[in-house]
TIVO-2410 file (N, C-alpha, C; in nm, 3 decimals):
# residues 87
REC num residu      c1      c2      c3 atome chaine
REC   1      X   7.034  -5.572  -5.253     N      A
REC   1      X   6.959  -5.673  -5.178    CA      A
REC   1      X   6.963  -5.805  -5.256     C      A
REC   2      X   6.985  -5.899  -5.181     N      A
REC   2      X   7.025  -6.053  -5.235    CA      A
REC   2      X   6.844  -6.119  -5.287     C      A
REC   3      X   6.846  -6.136  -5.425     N      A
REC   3      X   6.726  -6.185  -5.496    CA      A
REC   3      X   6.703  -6.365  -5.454     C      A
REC   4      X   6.596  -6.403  -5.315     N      A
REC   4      X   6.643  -6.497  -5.306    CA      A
REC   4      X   6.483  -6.593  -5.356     C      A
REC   5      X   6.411  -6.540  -5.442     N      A
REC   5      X   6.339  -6.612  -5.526    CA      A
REC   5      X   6.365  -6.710  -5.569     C      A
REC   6      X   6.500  -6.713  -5.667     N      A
REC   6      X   6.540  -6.846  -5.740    CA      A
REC   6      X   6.469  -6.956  -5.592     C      A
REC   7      X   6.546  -6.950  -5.487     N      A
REC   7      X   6.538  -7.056  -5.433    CA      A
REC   7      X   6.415  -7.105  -5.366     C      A
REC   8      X   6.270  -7.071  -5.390     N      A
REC   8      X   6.167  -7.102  -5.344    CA      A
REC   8      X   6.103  -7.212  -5.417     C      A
REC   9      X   6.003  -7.276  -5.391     N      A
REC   9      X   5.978  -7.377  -5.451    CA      A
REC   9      X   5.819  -7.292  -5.548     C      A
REC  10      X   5.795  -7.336  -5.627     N      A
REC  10      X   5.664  -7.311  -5.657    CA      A
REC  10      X   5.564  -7.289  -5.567     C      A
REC  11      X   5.519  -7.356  -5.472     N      A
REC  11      X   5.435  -7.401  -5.368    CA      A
REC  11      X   5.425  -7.251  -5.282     C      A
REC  12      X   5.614  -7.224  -5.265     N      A
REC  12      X   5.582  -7.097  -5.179    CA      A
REC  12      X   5.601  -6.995  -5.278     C      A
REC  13      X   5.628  -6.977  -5.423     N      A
REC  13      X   5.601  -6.887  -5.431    CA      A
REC  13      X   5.446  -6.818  -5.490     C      A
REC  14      X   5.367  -6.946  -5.520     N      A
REC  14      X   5.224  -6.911  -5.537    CA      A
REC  14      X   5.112  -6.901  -5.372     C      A
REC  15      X   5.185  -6.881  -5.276     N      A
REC  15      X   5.136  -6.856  -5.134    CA      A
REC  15      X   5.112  -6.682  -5.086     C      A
REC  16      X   4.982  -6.679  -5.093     N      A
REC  16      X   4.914  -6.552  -5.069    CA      A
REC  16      X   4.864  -6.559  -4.929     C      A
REC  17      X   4.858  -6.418  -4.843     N      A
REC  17      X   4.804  -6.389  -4.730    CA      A
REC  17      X   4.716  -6.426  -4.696     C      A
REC  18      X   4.664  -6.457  -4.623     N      A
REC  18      X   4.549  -6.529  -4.550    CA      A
REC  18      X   4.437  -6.396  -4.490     C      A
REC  19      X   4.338  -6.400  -4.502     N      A
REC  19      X   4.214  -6.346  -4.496    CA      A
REC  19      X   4.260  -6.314  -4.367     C      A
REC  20      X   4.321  -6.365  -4.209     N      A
REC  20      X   4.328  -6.317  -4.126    CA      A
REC  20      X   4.413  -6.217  -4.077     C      A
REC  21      X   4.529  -6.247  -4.153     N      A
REC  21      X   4.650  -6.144  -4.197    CA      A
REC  21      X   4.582  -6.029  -4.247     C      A
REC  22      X   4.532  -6.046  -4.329     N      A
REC  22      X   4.435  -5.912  -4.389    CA      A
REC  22      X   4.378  -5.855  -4.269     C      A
REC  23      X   4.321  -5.881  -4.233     N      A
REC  23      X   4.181  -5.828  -4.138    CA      A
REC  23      X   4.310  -5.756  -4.027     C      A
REC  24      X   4.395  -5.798  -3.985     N      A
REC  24      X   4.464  -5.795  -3.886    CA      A
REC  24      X   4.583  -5.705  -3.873     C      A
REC  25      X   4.613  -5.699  -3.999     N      A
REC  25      X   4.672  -5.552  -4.068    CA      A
REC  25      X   4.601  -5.411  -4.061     C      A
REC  26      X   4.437  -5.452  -4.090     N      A
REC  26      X   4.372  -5.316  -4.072    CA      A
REC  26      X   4.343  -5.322  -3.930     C      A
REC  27      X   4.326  -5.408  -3.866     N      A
REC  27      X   4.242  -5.404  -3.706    CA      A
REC  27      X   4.357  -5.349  -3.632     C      A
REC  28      X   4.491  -5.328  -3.680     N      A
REC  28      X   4.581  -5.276  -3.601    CA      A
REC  28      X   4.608  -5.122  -3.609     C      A
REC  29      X   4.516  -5.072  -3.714     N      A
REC  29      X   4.567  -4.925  -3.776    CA      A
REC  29      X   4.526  -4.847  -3.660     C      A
REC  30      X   4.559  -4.734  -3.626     N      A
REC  30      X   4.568  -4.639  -3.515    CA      A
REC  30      X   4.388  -4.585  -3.520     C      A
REC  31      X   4.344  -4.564  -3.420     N      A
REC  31      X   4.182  -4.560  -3.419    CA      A
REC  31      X   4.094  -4.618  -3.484     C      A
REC  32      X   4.156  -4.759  -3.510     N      A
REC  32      X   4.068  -4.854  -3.553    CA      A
REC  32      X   3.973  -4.893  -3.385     C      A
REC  33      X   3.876  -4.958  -3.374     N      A
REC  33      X   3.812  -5.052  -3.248    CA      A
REC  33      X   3.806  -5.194  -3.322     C      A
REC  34      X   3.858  -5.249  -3.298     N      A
REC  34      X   3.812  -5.389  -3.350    CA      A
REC  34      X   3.785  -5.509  -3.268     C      A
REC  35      X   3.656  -5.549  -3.304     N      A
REC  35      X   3.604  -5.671  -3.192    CA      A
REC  35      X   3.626  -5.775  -3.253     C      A
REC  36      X   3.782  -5.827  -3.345     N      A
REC  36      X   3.805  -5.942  -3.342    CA      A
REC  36      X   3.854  -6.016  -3.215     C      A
REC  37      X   3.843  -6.148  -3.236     N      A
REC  37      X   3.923  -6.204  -3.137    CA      A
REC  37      X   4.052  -6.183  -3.121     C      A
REC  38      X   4.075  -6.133  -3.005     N      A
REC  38      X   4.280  -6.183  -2.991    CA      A
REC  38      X   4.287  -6.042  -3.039     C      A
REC  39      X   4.225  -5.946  -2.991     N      A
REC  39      X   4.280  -5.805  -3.029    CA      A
REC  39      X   4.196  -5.683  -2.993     C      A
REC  40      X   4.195  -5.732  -2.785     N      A
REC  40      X   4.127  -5.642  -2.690    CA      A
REC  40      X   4.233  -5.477  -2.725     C      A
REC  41      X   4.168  -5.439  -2.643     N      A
REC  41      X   4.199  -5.239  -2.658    CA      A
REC  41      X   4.320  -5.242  -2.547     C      A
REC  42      X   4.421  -5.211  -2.638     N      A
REC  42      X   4.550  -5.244  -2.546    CA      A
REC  42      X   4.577  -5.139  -2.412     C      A
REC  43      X   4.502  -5.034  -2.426     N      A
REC  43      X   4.452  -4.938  -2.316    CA      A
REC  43      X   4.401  -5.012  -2.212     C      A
REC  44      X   4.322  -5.107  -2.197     N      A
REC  44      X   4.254  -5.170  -2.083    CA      A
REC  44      X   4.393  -5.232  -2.026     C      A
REC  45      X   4.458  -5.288  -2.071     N      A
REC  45      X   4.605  -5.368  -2.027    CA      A
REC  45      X   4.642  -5.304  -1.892     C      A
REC  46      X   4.642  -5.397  -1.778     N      A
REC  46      X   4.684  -5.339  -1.627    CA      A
REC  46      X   4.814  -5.374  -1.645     C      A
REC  47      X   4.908  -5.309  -1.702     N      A
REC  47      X   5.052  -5.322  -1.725    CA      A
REC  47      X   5.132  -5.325  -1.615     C      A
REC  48      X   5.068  -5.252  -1.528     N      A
REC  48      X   5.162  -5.194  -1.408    CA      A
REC  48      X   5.121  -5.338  -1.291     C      A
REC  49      X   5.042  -5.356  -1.282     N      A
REC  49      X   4.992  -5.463  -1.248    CA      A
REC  49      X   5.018  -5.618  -1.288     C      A
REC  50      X   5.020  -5.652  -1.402     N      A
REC  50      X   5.094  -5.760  -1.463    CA      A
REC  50      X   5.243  -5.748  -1.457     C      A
REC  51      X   5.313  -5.618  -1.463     N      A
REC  51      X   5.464  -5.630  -1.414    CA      A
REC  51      X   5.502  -5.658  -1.277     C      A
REC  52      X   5.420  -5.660  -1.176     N      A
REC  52      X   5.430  -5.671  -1.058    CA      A
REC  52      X   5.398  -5.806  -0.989     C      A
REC  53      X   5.316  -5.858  -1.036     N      A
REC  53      X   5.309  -6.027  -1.062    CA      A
REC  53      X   5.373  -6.104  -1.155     C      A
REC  54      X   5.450  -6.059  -1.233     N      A
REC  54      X   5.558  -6.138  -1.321    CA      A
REC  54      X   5.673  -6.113  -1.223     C      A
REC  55      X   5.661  -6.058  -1.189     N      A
REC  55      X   5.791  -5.996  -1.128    CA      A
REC  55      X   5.871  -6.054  -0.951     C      A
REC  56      X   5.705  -6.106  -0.913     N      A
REC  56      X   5.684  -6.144  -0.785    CA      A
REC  56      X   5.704  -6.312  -0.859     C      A
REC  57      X   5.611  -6.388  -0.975     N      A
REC  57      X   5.616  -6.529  -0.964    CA      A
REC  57      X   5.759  -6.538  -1.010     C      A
REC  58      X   5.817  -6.464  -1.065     N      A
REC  58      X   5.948  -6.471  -1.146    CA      A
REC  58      X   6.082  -6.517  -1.021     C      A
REC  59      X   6.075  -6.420  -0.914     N      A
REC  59      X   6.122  -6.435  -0.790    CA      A
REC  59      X   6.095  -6.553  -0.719     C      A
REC  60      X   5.988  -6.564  -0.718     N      A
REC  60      X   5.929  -6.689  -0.626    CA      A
REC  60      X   5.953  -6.817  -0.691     C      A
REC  61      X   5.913  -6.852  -0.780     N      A
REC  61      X   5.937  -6.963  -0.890    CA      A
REC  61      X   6.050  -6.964  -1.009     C      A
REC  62      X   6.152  -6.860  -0.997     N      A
REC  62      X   6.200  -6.865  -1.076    CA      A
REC  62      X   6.250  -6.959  -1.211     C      A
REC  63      X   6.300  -7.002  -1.242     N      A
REC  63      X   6.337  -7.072  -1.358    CA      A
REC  63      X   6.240  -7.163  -1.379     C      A
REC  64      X   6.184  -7.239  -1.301     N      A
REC  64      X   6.108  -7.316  -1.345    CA      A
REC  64      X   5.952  -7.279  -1.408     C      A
REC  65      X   5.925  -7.094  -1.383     N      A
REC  65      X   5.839  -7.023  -1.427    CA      A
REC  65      X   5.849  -7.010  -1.578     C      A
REC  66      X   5.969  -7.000  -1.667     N      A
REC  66      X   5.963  -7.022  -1.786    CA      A
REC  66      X   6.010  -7.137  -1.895     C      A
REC  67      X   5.975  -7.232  -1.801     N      A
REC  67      X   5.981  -7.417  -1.834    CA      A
REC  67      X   5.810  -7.448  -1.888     C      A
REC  68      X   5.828  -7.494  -1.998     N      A
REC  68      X   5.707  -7.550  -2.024    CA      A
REC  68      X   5.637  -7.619  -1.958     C      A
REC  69      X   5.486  -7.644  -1.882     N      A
REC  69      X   5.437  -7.757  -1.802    CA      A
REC  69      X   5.368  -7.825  -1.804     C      A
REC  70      X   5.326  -7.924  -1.764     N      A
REC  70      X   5.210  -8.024  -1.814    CA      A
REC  70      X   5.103  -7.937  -1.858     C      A
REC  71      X   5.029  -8.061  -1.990     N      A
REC  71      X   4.946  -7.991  -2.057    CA      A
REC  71      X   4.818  -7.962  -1.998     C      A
REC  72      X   4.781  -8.070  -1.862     N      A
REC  72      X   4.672  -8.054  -1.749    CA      A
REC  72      X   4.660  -7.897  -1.712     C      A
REC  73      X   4.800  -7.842  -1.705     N      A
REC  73      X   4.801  -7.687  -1.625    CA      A
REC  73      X   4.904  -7.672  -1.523     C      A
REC  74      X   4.904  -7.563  -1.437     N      A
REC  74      X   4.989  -7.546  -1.322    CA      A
REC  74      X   4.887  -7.605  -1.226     C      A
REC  75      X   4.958  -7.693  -1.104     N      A
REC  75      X   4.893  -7.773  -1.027    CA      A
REC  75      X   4.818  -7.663  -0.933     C      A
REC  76      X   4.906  -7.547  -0.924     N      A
REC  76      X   4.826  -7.475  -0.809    CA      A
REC  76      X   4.739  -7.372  -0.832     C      A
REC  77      X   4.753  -7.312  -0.990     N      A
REC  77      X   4.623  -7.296  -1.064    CA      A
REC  77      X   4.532  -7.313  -1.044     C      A
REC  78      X   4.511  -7.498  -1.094     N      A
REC  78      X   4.411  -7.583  -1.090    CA      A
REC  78      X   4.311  -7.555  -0.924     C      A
REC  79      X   4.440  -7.596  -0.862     N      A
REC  79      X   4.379  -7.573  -0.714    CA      A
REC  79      X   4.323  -7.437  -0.671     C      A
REC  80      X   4.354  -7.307  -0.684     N      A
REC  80      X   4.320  -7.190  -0.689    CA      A
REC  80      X   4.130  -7.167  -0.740     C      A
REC  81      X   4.164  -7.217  -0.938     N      A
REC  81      X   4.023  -7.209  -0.963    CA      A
REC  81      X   3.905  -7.333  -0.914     C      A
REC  82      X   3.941  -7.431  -0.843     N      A
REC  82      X   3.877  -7.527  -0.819    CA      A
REC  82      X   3.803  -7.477  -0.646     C      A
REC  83      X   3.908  -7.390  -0.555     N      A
REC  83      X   3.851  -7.354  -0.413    CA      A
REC  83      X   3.785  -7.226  -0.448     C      A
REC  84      X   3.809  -7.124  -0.576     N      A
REC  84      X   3.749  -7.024  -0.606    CA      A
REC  84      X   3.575  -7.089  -0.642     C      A
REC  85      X   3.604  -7.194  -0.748     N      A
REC  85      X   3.467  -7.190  -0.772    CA      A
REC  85      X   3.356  -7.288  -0.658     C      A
REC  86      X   3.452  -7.325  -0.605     N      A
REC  86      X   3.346  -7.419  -0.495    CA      A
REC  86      X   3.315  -7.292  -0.346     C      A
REC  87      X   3.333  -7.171  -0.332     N      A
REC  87      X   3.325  -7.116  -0.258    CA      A
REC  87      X   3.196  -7.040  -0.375     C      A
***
């Protein structure tokens, strides 16, 4: 295996894991529950369900579905949660 230390700078090689890395290493271990953020119970996941609406906007909108878009949002989003919440 190629020793590629020499070429780091000081900076990265005195760079240690971050407290969230930590936590996030154990919150992943097998029968862990963990109520951090950003790391619901991947069991709840409607997989079958989210493949079927990727699958449908993917068709419908294609290419332009994995184009980055204004930072406002998707226009018809917007419109969606705006007649949802006024009803």
């Amino acid at each position: 295996m190629v020793n590629l230390k020499p070429l780091f700078s000081g900076d990265a090689l005195a760079m240690q894991p971050s407290a969230i890395r930590k936590m996030a290493k154990l919150a992943f271990q097998p029968g862990m529950i963990s109520f951090a953020a950003g790391a619901p119970n991947a069991d709840t996941f409607p997989v079958t369900e989210i493949g079927e609406i990727a699958s449908f906007v993917l068709a419908r909108e294609g290419k332009a579905t994995l184009q980055y878009g204004l930072t406002l949002g998707f226009s018809g989003l917007i419109d969606a949660v705006i007649e949802f919440c006024s009803a």
